[in-house]
C-alpha positions as CSV (number, residue, x, y, z in Angstrom):
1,X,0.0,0.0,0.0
2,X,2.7,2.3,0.8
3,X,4.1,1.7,-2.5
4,X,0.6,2.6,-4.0
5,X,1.1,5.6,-1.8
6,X,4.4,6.8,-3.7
7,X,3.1,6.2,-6.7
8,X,0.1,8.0,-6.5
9,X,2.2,11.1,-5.4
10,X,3.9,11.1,-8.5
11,X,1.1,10.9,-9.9
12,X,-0.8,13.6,-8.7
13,X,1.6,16.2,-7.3
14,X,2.0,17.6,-11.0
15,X,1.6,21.4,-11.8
16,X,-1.1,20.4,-14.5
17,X,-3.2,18.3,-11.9
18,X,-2.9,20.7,-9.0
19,X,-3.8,23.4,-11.1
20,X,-7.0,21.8,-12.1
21,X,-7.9,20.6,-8.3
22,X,-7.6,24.1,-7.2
23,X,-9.9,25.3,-10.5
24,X,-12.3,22.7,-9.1
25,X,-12.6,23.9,-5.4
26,X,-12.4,27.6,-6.7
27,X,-15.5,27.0,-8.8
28,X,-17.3,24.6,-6.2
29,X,-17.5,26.9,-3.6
30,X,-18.4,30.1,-6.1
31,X,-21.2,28.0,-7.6
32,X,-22.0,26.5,-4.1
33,X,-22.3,30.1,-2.2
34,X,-25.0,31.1,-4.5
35,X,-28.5,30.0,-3.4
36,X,-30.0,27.9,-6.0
37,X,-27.1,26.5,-8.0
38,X,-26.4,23.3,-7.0
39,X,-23.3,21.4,-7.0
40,X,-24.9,18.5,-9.0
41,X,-25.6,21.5,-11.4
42,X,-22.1,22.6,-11.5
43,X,-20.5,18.9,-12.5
44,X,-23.4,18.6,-15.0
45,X,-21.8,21.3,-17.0
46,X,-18.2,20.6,-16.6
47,X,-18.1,17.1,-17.4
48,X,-18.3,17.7,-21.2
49,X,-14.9,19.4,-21.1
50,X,-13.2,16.9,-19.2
51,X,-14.1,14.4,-22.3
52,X,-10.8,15.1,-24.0
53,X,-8.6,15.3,-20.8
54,X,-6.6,12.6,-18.6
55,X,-8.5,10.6,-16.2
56,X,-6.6,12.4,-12.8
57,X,-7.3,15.8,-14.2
58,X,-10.9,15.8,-15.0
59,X,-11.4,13.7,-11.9
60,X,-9.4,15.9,-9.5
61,X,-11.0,19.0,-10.8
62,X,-14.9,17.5,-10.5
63,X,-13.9,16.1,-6.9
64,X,-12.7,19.8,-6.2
65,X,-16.2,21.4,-7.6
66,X,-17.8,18.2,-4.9
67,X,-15.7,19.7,-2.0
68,X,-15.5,23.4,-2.5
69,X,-19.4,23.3,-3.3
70,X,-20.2,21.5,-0.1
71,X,-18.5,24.3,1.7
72,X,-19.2,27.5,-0.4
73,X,-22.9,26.9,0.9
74,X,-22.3,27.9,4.6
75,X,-20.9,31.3,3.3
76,X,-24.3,32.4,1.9
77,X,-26.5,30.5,4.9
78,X,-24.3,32.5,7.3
79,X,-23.9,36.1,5.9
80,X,-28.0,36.4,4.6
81,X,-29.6,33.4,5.7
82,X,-30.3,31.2,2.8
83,X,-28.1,28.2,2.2
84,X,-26.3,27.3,-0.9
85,X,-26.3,24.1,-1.0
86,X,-29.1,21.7,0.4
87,X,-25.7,20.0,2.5
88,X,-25.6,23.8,4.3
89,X,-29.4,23.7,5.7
90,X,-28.5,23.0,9.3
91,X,-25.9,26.1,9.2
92,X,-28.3,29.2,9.1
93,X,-29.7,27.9,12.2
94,X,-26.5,29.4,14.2
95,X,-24.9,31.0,11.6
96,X,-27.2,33.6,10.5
97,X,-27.7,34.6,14.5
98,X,-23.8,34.7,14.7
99,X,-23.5,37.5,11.8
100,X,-26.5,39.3,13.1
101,X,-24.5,40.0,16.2
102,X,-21.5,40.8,14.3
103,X,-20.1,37.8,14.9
104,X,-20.1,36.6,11.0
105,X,-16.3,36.4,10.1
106,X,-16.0,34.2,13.2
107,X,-18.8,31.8,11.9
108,X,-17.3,31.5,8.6
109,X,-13.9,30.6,10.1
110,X,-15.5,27.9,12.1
111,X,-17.1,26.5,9.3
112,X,-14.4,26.6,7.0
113,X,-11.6,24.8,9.8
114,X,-15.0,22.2,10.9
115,X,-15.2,21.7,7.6
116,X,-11.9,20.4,5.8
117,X,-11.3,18.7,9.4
118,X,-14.2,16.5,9.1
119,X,-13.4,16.0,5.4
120,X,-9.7,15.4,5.7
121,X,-10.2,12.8,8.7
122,X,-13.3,11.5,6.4
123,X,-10.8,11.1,3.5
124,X,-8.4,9.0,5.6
125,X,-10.9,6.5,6.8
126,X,-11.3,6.4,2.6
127,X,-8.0,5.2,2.0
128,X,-7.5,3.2,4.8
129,X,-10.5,1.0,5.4
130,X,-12.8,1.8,2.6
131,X,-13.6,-2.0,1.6
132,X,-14.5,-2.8,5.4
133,X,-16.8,0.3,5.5
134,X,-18.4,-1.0,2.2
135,X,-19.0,-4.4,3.7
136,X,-21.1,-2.5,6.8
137,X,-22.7,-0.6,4.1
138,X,-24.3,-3.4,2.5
139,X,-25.7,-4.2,5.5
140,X,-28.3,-1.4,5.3
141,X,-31.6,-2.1,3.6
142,X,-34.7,-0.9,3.9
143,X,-35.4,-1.4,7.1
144,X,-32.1,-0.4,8.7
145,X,-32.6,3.0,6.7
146,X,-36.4,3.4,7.9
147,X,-34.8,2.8,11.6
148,X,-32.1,5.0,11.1
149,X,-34.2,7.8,9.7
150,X,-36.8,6.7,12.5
151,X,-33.8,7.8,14.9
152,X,-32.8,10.7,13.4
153,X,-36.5,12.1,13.6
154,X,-35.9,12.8,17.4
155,X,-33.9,16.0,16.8
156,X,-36.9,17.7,15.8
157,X,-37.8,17.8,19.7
158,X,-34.1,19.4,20.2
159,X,-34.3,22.1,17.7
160,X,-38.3,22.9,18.5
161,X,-37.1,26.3,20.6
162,X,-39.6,26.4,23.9
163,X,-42.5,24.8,22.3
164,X,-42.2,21.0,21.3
165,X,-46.0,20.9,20.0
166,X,-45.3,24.2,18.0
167,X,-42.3,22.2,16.7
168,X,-44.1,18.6,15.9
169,X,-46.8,20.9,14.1
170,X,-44.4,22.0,11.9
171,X,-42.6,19.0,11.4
172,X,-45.7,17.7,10.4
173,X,-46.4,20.1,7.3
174,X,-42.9,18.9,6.4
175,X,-44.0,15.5,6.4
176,X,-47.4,16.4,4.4
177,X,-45.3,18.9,1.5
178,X,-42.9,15.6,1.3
179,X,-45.9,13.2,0.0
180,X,-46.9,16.0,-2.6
181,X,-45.9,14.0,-6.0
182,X,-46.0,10.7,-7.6
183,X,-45.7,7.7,-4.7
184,X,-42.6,6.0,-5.0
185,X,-44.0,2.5,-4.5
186,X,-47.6,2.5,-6.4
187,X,-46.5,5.9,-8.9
188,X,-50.5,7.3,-8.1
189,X,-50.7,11.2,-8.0
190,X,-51.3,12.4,-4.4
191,X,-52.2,16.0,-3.7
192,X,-51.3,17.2,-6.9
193,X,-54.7,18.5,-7.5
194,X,-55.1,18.4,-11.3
195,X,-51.9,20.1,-11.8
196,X,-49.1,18.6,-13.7
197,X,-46.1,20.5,-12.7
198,X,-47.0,19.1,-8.8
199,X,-46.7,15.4,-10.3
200,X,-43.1,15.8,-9.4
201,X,-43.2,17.2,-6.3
202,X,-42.2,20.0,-4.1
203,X,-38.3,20.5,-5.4
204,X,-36.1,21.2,-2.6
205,X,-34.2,23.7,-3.1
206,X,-37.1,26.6,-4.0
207,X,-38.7,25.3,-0.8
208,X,-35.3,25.8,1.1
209,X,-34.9,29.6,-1.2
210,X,-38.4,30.9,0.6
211,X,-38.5,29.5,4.0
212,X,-35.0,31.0,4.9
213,X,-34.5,34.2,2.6
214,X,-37.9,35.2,1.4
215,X,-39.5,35.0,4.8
216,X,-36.4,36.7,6.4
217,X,-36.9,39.4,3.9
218,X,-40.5,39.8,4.6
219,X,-40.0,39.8,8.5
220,X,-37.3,42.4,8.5
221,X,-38.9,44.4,5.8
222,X,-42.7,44.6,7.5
223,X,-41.4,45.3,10.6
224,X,-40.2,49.7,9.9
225,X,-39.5,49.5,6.2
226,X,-37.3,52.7,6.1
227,X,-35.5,52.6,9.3
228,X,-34.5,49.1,8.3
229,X,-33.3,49.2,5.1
230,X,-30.9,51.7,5.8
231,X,-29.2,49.4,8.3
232,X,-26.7,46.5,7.8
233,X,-28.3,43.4,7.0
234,X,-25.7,41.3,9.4
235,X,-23.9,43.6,11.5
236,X,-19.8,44.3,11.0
237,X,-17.8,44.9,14.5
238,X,-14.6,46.3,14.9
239,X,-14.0,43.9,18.2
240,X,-11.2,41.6,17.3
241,X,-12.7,38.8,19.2
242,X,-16.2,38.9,16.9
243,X,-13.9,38.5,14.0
244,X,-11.4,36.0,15.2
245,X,-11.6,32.4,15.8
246,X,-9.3,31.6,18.6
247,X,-7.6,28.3,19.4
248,X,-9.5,27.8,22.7
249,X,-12.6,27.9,20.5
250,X,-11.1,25.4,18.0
251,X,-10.6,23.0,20.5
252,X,-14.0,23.5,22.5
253,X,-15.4,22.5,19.0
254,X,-13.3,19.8,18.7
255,X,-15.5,17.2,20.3
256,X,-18.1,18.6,17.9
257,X,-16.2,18.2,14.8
258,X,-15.3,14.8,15.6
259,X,-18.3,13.9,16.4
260,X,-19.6,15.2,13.0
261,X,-16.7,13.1,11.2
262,X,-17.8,9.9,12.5
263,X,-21.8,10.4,12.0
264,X,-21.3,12.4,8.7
265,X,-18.8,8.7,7.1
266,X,-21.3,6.4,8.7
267,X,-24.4,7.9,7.0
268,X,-21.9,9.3,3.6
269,X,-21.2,5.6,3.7
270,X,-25.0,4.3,3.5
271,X,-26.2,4.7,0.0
272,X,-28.9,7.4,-0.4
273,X,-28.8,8.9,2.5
274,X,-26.5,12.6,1.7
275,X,-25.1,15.6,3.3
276,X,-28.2,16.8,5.3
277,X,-29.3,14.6,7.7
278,X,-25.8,13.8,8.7
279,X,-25.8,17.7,9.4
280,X,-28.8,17.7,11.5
281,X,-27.9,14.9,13.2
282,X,-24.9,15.8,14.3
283,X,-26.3,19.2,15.1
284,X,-29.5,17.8,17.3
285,X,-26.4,15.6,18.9
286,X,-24.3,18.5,19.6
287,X,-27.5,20.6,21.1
288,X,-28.4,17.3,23.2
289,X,-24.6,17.1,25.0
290,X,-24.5,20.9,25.4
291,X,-24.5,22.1,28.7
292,X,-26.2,25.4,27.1
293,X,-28.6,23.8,24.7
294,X,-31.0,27.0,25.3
295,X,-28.0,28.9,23.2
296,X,-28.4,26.9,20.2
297,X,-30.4,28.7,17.6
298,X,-29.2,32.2,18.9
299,X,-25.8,32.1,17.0
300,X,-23.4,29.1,19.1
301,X,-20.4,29.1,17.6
302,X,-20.9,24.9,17.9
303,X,-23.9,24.6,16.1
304,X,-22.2,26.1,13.1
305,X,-19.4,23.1,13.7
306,X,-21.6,20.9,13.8
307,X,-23.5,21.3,11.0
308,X,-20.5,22.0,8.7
309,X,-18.2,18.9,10.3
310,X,-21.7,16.7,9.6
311,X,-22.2,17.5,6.1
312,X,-18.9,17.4,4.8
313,X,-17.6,14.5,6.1
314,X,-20.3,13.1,3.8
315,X,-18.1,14.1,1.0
316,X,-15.3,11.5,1.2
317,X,-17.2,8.6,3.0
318,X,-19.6,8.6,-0.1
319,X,-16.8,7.6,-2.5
320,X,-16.6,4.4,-0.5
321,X,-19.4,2.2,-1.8
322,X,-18.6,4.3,-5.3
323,X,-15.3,3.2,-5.5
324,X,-15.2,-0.3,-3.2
325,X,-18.7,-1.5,-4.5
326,X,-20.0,0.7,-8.0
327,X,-22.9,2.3,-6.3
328,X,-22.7,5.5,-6.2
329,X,-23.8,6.8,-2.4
330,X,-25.5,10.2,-3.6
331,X,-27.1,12.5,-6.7
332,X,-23.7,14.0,-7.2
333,X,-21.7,10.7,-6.8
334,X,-23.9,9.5,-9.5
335,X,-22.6,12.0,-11.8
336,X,-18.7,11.5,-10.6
337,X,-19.2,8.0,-11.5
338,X,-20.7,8.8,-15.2
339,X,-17.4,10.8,-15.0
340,X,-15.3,7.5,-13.9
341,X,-17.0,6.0,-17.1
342,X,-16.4,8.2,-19.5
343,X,-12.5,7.8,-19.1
344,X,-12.9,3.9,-19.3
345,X,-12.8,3.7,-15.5
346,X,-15.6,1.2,-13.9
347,X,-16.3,1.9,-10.2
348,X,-16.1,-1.3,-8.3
349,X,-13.9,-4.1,-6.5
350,X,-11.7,-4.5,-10.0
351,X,-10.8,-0.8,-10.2
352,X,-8.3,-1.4,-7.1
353,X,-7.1,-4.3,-9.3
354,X,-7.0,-2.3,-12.8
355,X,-6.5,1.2,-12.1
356,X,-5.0,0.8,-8.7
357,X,-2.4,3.7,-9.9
358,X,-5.3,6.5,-10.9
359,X,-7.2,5.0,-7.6
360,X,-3.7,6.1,-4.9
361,X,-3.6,9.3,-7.3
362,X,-7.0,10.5,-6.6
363,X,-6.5,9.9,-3.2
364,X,-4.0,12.0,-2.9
365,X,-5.9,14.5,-4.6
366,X,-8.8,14.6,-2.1
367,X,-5.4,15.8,0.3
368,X,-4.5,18.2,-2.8
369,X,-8.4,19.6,-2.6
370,X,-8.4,19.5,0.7
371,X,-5.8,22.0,1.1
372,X,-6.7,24.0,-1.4
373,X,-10.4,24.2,0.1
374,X,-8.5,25.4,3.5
375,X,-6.9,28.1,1.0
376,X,-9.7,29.5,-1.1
377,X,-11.9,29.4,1.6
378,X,-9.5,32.0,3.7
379,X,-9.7,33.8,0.3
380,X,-13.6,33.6,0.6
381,X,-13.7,34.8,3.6
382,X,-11.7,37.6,3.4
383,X,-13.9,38.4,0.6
384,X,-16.9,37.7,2.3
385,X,-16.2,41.3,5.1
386,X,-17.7,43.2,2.1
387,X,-20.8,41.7,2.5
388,X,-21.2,42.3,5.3
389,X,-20.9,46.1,5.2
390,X,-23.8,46.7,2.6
391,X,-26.8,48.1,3.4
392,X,-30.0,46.1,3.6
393,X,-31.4,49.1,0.6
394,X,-28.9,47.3,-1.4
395,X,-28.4,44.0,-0.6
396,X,-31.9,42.7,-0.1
397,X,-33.0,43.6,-3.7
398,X,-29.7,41.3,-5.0
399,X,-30.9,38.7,-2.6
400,X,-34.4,38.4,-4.6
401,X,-33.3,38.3,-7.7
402,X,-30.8,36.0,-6.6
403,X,-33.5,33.9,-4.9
404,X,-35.6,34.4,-8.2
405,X,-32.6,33.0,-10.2
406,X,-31.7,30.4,-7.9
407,X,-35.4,28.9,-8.1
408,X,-35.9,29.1,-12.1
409,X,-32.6,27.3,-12.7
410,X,-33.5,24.2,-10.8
411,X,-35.6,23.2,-13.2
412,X,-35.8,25.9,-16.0
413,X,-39.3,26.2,-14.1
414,X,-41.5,29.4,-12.8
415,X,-43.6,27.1,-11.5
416,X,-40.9,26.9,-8.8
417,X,-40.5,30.4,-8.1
418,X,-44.4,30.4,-7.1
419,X,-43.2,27.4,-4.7
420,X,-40.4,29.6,-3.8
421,X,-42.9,32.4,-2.7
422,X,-45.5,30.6,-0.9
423,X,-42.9,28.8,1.2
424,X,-41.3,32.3,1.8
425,X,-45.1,33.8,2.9
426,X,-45.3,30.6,5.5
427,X,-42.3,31.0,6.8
428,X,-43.0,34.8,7.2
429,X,-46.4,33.6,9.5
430,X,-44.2,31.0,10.9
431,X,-41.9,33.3,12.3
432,X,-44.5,36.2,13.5
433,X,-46.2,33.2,15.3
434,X,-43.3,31.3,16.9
435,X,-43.2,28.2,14.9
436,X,-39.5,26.9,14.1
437,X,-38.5,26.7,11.1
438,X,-36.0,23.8,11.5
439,X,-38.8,21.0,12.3
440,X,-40.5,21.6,9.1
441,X,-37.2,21.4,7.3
442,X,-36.0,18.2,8.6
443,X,-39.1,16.5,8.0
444,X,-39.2,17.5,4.2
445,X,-35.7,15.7,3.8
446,X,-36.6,13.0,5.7
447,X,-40.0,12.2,4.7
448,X,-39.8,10.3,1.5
449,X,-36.9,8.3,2.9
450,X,-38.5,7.2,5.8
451,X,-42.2,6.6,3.8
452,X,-39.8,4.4,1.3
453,X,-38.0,2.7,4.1
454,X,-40.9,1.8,5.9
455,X,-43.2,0.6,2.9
456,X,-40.0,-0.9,1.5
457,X,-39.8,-3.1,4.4
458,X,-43.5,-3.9,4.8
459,X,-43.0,-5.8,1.5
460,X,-40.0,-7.4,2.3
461,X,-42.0,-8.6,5.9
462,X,-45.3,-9.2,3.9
463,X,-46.6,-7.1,6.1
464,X,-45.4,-8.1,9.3
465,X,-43.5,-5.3,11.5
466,X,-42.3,-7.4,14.2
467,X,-40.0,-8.6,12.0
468,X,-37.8,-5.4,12.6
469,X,-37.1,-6.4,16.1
470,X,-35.3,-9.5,14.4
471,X,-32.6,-7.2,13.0
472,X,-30.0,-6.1,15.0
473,X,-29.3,-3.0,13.6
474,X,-32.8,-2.0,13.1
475,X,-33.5,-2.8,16.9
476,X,-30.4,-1.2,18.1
477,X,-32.1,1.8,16.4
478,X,-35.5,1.4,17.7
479,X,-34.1,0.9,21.4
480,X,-31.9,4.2,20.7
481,X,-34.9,6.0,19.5
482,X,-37.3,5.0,22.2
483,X,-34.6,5.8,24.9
484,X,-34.7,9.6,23.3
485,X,-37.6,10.2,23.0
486,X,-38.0,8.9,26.7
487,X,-36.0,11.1,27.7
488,X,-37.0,14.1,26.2
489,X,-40.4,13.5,27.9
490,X,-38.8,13.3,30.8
491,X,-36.7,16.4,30.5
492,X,-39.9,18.3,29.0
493,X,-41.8,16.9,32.3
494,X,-39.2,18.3,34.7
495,X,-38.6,22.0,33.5
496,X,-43.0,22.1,33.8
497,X,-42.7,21.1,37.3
498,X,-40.6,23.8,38.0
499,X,-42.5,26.5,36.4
């Protein structure tokens, strides 16, 4: 292996192949920082020029878009609220808070070191014990997905605020938007009332557009239109503490980011499952083991770590079934593996046997793209002050069109720009009535995967759910889930007895 190693090295530490790693990143997190163009959107278009090129190039380049674009969404979710990337979701939730206090050059520092820590340590357990990962991996079927969802469903009591009804309620009409669409399993229209651009659903990302930015918009603009506009839309402060990140804060995130390495390659590991839930998991984690859980939500410098260390440590940990097994683990791994074909590459047990050399070199270049995300991203951020300073007059009209933009080019669509607004106009009566946003977010990701898991299973039991408790990684799930949510009762119970 060490040989491998070496070789790879040689391979990959070219000016030519470094230059196009660093192209990648730079490009990922641009296209990733604005709202609405998605990373999977970004490799679309670049994979036609990499038709001509060497097989490390092109490949180091697309994995750089993957990486940089993973990041670049928690520097829009932090400075104005709306995430660039579905992966960045659970980020606004402390980050916007952070640069509404003037704290927003210290959340993008966290999220930049959380995130190429959890990718870089992600990216070793790649190269070291990929195939035994992808063995575990195969282990998940339906049923240990449905469980695992099940489980991951119990945040939604941890990021409800002070109201866990107000917070179910809203996690229900995420549940409810999820079904809109074709059903997976029996492909009958449900709730599409007679109109043919619902047959496919509520898309995610105009959903994610107005819920964050357009009701932000509308609360800060109803409240005094005049007065408000003329102020900053996240505050800048001259303190050198609100724009530092110190190393004492580094290493109190620390058990947070590692945390979010080993959730975010478990579930990057499990075909299917992406970049967000790993976030919120690891965020409703950190919120659970804090001793000031009533902070998160109000701009804790850990909830931004956690969320960034969950979602990309995703990003290696989904090349392992790619590249052990030929299944790609997400959307955008999907398209990285057309990319592994198109150079005469097959994904799969054989590929460490037939391109063992290009395999060492690329993972040398995740190191390369790592760095280079480190780099950029400082460049980013330095870059990201100006934003800052502007003037809500200014900045909120480039934030609509923006969000306008972002919405059409999902799917070429105005159909989701009308989704966009009347998700933006719920969130607004969301907000002015106390009902989190976070809940109703949550359950929209995970609502199809649990519906499929669960009627998945049913018709692998014939109908007979008992035969979950039969499978020990299902029932290690149910047992953690009831213990939660036990506990949570518990905990909800106590704090009413002392008011």
């Amino acid at each position: 292996m060490i040989e491998q190693i070496i070789t790879g090295l040689q391979l990959m530490l070219t000016p030519y192949n470094v230059m196009f790693a660093c192209f990648g990143i730079a490009v990922g997190i641009i296209i990733g920082a604005i709202p609405g163009l998605t990373v999977t959107m970004a490799l679309a278009l670049v994979i036609p020029f990499t038709f001509t090129m060497d097989p490390i190039p092109s490949i180091a380049m697309l994995l750089g878009i993957y990486k940089g674009g993973v990041y670049g969404g928690s520097i829009s979710a932090i400075l104005i609220n709306t995430p660039g990337t579905p992966a960045a979701s659970a980020t606004v939730l402390d980050g916007y808070p952070m640069a509404r206090k003037g704290q927003g050059m210290k959340g993008l520092k966290i999220a930049l070191y959380s995130s190429v820590i959890a990718d870089t340590s992600s990216d070793v357990v790649l190269i070291l014990v990929a195939p035994l990962l992808a063995a575990v991996a195969l282990e998940f079927g339906p049923p240990e997905i449905f469980t695992l969802v099940l489980f991951s469903l119990t945040i939604i009591a941890y990021v409800s605020g002070k109201s866990v009804l107000k917070g179910l309620i809203a996690a229900s009409m995420g549940l409810l938007s999820a079904t809109i669409g074709i059903d997976p399993i029996d492909g009958i229209a449900r709730f599409s009332f007679g109109y043919v651009d619902m047959l496919n659903g509520i898309a995610f990302v105009p959903m994610l557009i107005g819920l964050f930015a357009i009701s932000e918009v509308l609360e800060q603009v109803s409240s005094t239109v005049r007065a408000y506009l003329d102020q900053m839309v996240a505050k800048y402060s001259d303190r050198p503490e609100d724009n530092q990140l110190t190393w004492s804060e580094l290493k109190y995130c620390m058990r947070t980011i590692f945390r979010g390495f080993v959730i975010g390659t478990i579930l990057g590991a499990i075909p299917g499952i992406g970049a967000a839930p790993a976030s919120f998991l690891n965020y409703g984690m950190a919120k659970r083991a804090s001793k000031n859980p009533e902070t998160f939500g109000n701009g804790n410098i850990e909830g931004v770590a956690a969320a960034e260390s969950g979602n990309n440590a995703v990003c290696g940990a989904t090349l392992i079934p790619l590249l052990c097994l030929g299944i790609p683990g997400d959307i955008m791994t999907a398209v990285l593996m057309g990319a592994f074909m198109i150079q005469g590459i097959t994904p799969g047990p054989l590929m460490f046997k037939d391109h063992a050399n290009v395999v060492y070199a690329l993972f040398v270049g995740l190191m390369v793209c790592n760095i280079a995300n480190f780099v950029f991203g400082k460049i980013a951020i330095h870059s990201s002050r100006h934003v800052i300073r502007i003037p809500g007059k200014i900045l909120y009209p480039i934030i609509i069109l923006l969000c306008f933009i972002g919405s059409y080019a999902v799917n070429n669509s105005l159909f989701d720009v009308q989704v966009m607004f009347f998700f933006g106009v719920m969130g607004y009566f969301m907000r002015k009535y106390k009902f989190p946003l976070a809940p109703l977010l949550i359950a929209f990701i995970l609502g199809p995967m649990i519906e499929n898991g669960f009627r998945q299973s049913l018709i692998i039991f014939d109908g007979d759910v008992m035969k979950f408790l039969t499978r020990p990684i299902c029932l290690g799930f149910l047992v953690a889930t009831f213990l939660t949510v036990m506990i949570t009762m518990k905990k909800g119970l106590k704090e009413q007895s002392k008011q």
